[in-house]
VEXZALUM-722424 format. One record per residue (C-alpha): residue number from 1; x, y, z. Coordinates in steps of 0.02 Angstrom, whole numbers, plus 50000, padded with zeros to 5 digits. Layout:
N
pos,px,py,pz
NUM,X,Y,Z $
...
This chain:
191
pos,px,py,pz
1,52256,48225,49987 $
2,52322,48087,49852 $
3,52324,47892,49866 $
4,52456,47800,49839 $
5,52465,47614,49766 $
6,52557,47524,49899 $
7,52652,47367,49895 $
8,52700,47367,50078 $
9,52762,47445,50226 $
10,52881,47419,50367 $
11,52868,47519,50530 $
12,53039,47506,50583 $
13,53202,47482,50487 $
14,53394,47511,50482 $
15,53425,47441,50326 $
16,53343,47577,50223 $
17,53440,47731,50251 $
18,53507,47827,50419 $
19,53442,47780,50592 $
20,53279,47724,50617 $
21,53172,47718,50466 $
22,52961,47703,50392 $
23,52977,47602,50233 $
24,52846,47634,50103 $
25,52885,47517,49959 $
26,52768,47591,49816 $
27,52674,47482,49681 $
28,52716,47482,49494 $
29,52860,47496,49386 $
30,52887,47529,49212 $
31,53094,47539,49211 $
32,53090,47338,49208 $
33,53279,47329,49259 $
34,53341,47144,49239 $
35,53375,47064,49410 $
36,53272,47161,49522 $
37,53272,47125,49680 $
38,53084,47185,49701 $
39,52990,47114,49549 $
40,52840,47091,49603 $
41,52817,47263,49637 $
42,52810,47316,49480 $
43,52632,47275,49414 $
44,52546,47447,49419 $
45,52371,47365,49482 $
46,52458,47280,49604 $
47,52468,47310,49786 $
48,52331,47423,49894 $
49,52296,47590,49879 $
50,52289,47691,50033 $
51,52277,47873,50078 $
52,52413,47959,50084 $
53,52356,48054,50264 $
54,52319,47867,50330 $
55,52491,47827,50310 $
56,52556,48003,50359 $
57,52441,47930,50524 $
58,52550,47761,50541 $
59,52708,47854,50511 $
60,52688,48022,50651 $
61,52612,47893,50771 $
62,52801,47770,50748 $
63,52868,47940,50759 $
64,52780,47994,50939 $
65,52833,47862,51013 $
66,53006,47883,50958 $
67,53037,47736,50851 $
68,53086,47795,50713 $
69,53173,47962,50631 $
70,53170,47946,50445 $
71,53058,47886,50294 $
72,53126,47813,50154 $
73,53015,47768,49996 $
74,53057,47636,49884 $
75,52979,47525,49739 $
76,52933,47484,49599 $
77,52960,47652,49576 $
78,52900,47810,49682 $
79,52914,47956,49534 $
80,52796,47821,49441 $
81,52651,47912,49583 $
82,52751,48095,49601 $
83,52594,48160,49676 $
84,52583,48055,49799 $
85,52743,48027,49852 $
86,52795,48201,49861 $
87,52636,48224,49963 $
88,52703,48090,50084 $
89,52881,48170,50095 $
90,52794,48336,50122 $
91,52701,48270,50255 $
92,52839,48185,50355 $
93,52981,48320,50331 $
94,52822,48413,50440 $
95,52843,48286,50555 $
96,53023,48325,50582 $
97,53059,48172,50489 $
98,53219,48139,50356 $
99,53155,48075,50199 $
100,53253,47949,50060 $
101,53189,47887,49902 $
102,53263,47767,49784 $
103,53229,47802,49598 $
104,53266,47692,49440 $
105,53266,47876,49350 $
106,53418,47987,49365 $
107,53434,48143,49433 $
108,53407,48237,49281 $
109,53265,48101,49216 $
110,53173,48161,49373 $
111,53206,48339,49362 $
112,53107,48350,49196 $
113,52968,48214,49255 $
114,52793,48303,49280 $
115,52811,48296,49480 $
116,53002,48254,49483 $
117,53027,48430,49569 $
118,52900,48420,49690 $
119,52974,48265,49739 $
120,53177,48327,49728 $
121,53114,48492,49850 $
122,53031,48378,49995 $
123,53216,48258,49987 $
124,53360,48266,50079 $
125,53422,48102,50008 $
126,53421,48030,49821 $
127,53475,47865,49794 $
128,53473,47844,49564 $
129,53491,47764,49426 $
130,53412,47583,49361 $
131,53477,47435,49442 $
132,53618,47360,49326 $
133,53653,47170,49378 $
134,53799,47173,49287 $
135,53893,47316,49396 $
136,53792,47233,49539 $
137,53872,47323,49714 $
138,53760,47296,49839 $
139,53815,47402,49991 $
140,53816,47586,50023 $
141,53643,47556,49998 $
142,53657,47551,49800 $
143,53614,47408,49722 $
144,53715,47428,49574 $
145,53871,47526,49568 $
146,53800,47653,49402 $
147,53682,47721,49550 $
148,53717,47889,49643 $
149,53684,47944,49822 $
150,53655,48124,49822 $
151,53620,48207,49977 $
152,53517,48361,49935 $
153,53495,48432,50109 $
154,53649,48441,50259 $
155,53550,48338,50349 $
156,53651,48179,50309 $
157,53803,48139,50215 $
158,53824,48015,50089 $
159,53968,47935,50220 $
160,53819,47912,50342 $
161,53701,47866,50197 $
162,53842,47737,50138 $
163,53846,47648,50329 $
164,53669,47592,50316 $
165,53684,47400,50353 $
166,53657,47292,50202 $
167,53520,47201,50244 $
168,53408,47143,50403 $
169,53273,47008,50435 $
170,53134,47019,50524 $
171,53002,46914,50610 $
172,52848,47001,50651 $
173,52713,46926,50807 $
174,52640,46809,50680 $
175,52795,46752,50617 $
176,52786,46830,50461 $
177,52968,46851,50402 $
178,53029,47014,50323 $
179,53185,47016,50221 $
180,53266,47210,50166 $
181,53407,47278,50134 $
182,53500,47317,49976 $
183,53594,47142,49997 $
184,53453,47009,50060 $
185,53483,46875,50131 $
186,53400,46732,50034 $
187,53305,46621,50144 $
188,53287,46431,50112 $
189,53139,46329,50132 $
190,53148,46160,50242 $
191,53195,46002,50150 $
């Protein structure tokens, strides 16, 4: 089974698609869109790499215990590691799991990717297209309003895909804060 470079991971989120969702947020990204939200995800030696069946692990145990009902994988940018990430869909549509990426390539740009079908057959969600701060949208979970939501499975419609919320914080045990969402809410430091 593949690795994937990871930039991080969130067990539990509802700003990242439908219901309940795993967040893998990948490492590396060539696409360089102006006023990402995620920029230091895009240094390809960045991040960890971890196995993709050690995170398949993390994600069926969140989903035995009921916590969650969906993976989403976001970036830097996932068809960047097609292998890998299609391995990782594969693995937690097996799970019973719905799955969501976010690309910077289109539909079409990923259809004629090495890997972009492997990727496209284990989806029932697309969310394309580079981020464009000038047509910034940010809600119904594009960032930008050139990008597409394309459901490619009936298992949700782009209506339900469009009522994610917008954003969400949260503090973890060790107060680490986490801030997602496709409209984050800046945080300011004390005086």
């Amino acid at each position: 089974m593949p690795a994937l470079r990871v930039h991080a991971t969130v067990a539990r989120s509802r700003a990242n698609g439908p219901g309940t969702r795993f967040v893998v947020w990948v490492q590396g990204c060539s696409l360089g869109c102006v006023g990402c939200f995620n920029p230091t995800t895009h240094a390809a030696e960045g991040g960890e790499e971890v196995a993709v069946d050690d995170l398949l692990a993390r994600i069926a145990d969140a989903a035995a215990r009921g916590e969650v009902d969906g993976l989403t994988v976001s970036g830097g940018e996932p068809l960047e590691q097609a292998e890998g990430v299609a391995a990782l869909l594969r693995g937690a549509r097996a799970l019973g799991l719905s799955t969501l990426v976010f690309s910077g390539f289109t539909l079409d740009e990923i259809r004629a990717r090495p890997g972009g079908p492997d990727v496209l057959a284990a989806l029932d969600v697309l969310v394309d297209g580079r981020y464009e701060a000038r047509a910034r949208l940010a809600e119904g979970l594009r960032g930008s309003s050139n990008q597409r939501i394309h459901a490619l499975t009936a298992r949700h419609t782009v209506a339900e895909v469009e009522a994610t919320p917008v954003a969400e914080i949260q503090i973890g045990p060790d107060g680490a804060v986490v801030v997602t969402g496709v409209a984050p809410v800046p945080l300011r430091r004390g005086r």
